[in-house]
Legacy VTK file of the C-alpha trace (Angstrom):
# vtk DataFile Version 3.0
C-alpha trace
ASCII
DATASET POLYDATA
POINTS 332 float
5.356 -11.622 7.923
2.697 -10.976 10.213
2.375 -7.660 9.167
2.409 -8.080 5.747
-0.803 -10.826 5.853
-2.798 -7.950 7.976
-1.273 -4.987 5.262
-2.260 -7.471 2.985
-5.901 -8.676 3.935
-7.372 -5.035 4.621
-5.579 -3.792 1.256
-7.678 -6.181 -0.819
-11.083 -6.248 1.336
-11.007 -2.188 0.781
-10.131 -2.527 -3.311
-12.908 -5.164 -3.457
-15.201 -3.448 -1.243
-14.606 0.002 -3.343
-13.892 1.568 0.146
-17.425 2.682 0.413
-20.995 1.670 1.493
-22.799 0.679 -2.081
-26.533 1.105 -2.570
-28.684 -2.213 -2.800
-31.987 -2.580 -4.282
-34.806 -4.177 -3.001
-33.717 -7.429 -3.981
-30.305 -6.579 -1.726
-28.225 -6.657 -4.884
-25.633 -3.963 -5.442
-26.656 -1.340 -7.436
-24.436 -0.850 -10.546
-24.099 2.522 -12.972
-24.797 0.186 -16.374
-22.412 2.932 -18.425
-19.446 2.391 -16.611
-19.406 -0.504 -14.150
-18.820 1.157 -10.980
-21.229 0.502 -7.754
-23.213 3.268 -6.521
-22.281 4.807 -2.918
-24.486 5.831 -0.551
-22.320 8.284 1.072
-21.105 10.680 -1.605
-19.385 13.780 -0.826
-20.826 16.494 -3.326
-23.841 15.723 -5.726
-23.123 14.432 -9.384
-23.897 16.457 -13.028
-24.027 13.443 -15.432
-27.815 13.727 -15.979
-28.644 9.768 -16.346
-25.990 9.133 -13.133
-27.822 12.146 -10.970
-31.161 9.954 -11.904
-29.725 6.937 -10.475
-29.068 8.333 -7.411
-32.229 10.368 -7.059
-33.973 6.906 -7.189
-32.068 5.932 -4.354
-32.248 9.116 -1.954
-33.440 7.590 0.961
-30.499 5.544 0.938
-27.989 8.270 0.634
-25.932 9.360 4.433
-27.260 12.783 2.935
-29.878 13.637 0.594
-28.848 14.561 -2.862
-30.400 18.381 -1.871
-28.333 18.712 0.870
-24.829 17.819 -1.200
-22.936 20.939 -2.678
-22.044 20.722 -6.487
-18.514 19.508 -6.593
-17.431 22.605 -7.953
-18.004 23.944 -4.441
-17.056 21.392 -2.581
-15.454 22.272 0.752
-13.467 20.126 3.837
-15.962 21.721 5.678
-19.468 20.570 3.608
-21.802 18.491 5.269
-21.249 16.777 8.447
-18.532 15.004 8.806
-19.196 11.027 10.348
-16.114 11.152 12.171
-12.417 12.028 12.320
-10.891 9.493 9.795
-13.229 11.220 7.189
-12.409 14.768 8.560
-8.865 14.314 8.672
-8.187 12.414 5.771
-11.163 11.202 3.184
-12.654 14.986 2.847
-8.940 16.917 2.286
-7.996 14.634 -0.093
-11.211 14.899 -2.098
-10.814 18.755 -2.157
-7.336 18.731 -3.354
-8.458 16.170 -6.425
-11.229 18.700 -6.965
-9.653 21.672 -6.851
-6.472 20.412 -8.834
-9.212 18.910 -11.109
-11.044 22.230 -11.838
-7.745 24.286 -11.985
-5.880 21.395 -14.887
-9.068 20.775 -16.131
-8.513 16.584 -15.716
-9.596 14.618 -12.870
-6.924 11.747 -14.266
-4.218 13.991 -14.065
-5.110 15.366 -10.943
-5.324 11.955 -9.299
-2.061 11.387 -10.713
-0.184 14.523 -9.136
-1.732 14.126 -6.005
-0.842 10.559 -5.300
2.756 11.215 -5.888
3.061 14.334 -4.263
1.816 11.953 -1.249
4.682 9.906 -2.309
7.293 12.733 -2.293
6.094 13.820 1.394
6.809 10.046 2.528
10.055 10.108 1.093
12.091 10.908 4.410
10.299 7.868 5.956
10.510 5.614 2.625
14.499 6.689 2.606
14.167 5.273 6.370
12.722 1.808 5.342
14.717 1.483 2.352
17.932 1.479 4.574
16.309 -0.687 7.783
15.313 -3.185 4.307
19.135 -2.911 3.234
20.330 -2.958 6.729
18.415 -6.385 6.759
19.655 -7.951 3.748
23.371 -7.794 5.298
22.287 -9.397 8.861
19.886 -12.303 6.802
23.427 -14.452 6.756
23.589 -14.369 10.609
20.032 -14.551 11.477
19.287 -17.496 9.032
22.623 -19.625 11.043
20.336 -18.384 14.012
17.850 -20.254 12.657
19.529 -23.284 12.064
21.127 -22.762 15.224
17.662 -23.318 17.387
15.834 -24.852 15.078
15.262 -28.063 17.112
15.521 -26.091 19.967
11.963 -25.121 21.506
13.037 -24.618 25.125
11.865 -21.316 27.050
15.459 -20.889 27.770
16.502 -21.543 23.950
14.048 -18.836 23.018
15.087 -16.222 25.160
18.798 -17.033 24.268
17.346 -17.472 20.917
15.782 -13.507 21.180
18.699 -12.003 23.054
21.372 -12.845 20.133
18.528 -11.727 17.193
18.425 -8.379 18.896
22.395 -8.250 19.156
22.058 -9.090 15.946
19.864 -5.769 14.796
22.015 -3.917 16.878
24.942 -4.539 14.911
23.188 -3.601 12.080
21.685 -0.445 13.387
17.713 -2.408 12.547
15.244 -0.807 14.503
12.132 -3.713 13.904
9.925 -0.694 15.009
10.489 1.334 12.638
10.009 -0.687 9.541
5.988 -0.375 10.511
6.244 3.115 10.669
5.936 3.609 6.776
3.165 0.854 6.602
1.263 2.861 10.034
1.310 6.832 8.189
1.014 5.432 4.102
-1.662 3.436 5.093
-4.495 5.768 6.325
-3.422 8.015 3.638
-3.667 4.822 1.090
-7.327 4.033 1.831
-8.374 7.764 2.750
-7.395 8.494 -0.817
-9.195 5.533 -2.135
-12.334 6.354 -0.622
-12.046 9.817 -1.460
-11.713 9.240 -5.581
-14.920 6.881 -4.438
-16.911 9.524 -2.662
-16.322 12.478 -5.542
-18.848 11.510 -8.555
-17.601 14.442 -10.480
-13.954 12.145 -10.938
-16.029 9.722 -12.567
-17.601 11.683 -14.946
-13.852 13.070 -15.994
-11.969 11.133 -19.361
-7.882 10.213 -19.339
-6.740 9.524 -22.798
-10.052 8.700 -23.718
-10.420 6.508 -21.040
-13.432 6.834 -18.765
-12.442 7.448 -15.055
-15.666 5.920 -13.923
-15.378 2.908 -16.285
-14.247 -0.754 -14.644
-11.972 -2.899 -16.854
-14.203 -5.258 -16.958
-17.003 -3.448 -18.568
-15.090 -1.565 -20.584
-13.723 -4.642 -22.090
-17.577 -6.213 -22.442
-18.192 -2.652 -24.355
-15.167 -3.727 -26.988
-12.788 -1.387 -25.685
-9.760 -3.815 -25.127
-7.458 -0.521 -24.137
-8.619 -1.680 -20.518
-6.885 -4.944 -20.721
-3.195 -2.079 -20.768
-4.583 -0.446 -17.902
-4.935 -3.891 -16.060
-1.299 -5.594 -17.189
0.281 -1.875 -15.979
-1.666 -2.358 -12.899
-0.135 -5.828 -12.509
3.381 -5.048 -13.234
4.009 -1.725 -11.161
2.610 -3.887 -8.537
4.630 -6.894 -9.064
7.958 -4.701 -9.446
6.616 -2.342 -6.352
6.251 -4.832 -4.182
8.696 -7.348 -5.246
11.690 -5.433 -3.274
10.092 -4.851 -0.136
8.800 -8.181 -0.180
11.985 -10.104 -0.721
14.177 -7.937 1.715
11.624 -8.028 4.833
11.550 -11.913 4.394
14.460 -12.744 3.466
15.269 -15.010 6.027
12.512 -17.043 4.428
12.274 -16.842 1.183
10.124 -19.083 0.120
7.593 -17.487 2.328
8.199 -14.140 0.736
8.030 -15.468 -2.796
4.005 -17.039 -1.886
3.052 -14.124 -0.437
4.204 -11.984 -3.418
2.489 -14.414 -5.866
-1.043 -14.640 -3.679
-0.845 -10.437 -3.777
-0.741 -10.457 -7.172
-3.721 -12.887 -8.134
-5.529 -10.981 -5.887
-4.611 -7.623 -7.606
-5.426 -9.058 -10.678
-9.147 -9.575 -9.604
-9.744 -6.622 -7.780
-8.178 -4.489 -10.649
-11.269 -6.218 -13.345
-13.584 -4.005 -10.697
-11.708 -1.178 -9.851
-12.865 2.470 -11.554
-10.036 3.688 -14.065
-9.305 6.740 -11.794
-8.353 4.178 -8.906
-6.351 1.884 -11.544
-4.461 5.431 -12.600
-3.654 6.007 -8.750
-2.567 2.743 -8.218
-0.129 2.905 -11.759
1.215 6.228 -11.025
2.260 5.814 -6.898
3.775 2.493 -7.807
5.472 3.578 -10.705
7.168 6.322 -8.693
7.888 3.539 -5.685
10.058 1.496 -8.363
11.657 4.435 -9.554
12.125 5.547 -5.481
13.463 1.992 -5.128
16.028 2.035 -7.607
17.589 5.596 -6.965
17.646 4.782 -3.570
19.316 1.462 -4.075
21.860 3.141 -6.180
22.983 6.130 -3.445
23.234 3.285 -0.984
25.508 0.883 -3.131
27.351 4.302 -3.943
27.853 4.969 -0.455
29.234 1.391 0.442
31.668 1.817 -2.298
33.358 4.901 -0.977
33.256 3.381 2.281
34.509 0.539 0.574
37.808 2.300 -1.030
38.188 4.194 2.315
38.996 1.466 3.883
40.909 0.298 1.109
42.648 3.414 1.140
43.879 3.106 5.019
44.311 -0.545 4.859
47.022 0.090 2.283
48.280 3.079 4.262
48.802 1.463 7.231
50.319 -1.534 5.638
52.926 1.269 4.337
53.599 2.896 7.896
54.347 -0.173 9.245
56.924 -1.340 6.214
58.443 1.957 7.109
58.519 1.352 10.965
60.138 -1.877 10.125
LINES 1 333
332 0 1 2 3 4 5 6 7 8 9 10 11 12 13 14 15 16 17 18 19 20 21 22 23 24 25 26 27 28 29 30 31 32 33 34 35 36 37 38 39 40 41 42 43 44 45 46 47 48 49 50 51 52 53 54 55 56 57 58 59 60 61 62 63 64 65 66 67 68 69 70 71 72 73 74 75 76 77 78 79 80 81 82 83 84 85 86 87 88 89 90 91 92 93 94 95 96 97 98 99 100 101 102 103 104 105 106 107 108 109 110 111 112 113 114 115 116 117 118 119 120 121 122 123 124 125 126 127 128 129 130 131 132 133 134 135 136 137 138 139 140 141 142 143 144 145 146 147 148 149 150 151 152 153 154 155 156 157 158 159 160 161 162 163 164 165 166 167 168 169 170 171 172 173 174 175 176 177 178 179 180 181 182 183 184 185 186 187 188 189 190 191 192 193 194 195 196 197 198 199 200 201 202 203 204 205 206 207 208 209 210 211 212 213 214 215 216 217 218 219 220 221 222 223 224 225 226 227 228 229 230 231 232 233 234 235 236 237 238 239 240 241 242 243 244 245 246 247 248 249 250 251 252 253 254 255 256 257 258 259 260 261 262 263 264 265 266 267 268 269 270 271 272 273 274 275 276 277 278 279 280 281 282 283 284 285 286 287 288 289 290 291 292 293 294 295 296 297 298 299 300 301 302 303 304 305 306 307 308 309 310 311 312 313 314 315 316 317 318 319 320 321 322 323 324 325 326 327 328 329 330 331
């Protein structure tokens, strides 16, 4: 569960942060585009069209990691524009911003490209999702003998109780073919890519600027909602339940053995969704919606190949039970 509180904690200061550096005015309070809700960044990636949003930022040069001048359009926009502040934004933020742009320009919709992109990320995890989904299953069937574990030590606090205590957990996993290593491996490479994409639909002012079904990309729920627009309030419940049904699965199975636990933490994730999503820019809210979407969907074909699989395995030995049972009738 430990991992899961960290996952958790950095997942929510980075959606409530905006991943990004936001401009404050001279009284130190965050600068805010009035149209659409979202906070200014300082360090942009290319320089923005929207006349009365370019004006905003011209008023706040100085504060900029690179002067509005210096920026390419976002048209032109290149991995290799500007300086880059380091390899995390080399590697990931700046790639990922070019392939939104570029998919942007060619589909003509920032939305959509968002979209595509965050679930072709998805598809190129799916050999390590497929990995977790059968270390979570794999899990599930040992919870039995690891919760009698429990029960087993449980007034037992010993050093010698706890190494005993280890040894069998671990005999345990081995039965079961659980690596505990690898069920951070997903969380280790989806996780750089998670906020590098998030601070790259930050960084690109042009995604802002785009519309989705009439919905402004830039626009926060929140404001759009103050504005009379209550189509927002959709974009926040679908943001709620892809989460809630993305996140219930992996939840449940990694703490099984405590479910109580795993039920809290599920519960606290979700309330604090729920508040970031009121600030969150549409064209983050459609990332989130889409990539958990196709998680649930990822979760349930999975689920059904692997209860598929059991079955046959199931009947097989069915099959040679029964045929041996015969052999031996014979024999006699």
């Amino acid at each position: 569960m430990k991992k899961f509180r960290a996952i958790l904690v950095v997942l929510v200061v980075l959606l409530t942060t905006g991943c990004g550096s936001a401009i404050k005015d001279e009284n130190k309070k965050l600068v805010v585009y009035k149209e659409t809700g979202q906070s200014i960044q300082n360090n942009i990636l290319c320089r923005p069209t929207n006349k009365k949003l370019l004006e905003l930022y011209s008023k706040y040069d100085k504060q900029l990691k690179v002067s509005l001048k210096k920026l390419p359009e976002c048209k032109n926009f290149k991995v290799t524009s500007n300086k880059s502040s380091g390899i995390w934004e080399f590697i990931f933020v700046k790639p990922l911003a070019y392939l939104i742009l570029k998919l942007g320009y060619a589909i003509k919709n920032f939305g959509l490209s968002v979209m595509i992109i965050g679930i072709l990320i998805r598809v190129i995890l799916l050999p390590f999702s497929k990995k977790s989904q059968l270390q979570a299953e794999n899990m599930k069937k040992a919870t039995p003998e690891i919760q009698r574990l429990e029960v087993k030590y449980k007034d037992k606090t010993d050093r010698e109780s706890m190494m005993q205590k280890s040894q069998e957990t671990m005999l345990i996993y081995k039965k079961y073919g659980i690596n505990p290593i690898s069920g951070c491996l997903l969380a280790f490479i989806q996780l750089p890519l998670f906020f590098g994409f998030l601070q790259a639909i930050n960084r690109v002012p042009a995604i802002f600027e785009g519309k989705f079904l009439n919905l402004s990309l830039g626009m926060t729920p929140s404001t759009g909602i103050s504005k009379g627009n209550y189509v927002y309030i959709i974009l926040i419940v679908l943001v709620i339940l892809t989460t809630y049904y993305s996140f219930k699965k992996s939840l449940a199975q990694t703490a099984s053995a405590q479910p109580n636990q795993g039920k809290s933490m599920l519960i606290m994730m979700l309330v604090m969704i729920f508040v970031a999503s009121f600030s969150l820019p549409t064209a983050i809210a459609l990332y989130w919606i889409s990539t958990n979407a196709f998680i649930v969907a990822q979760t349930y074909i999975m689920e059904k190949s692997i209860a598929n699989k059991d079955n046959k395995k199931g009947k097989t030995k069915t099959k040679i039970s029964i045929k041996e049972k015969s052999e031996k009738r014979r024999g006699n």
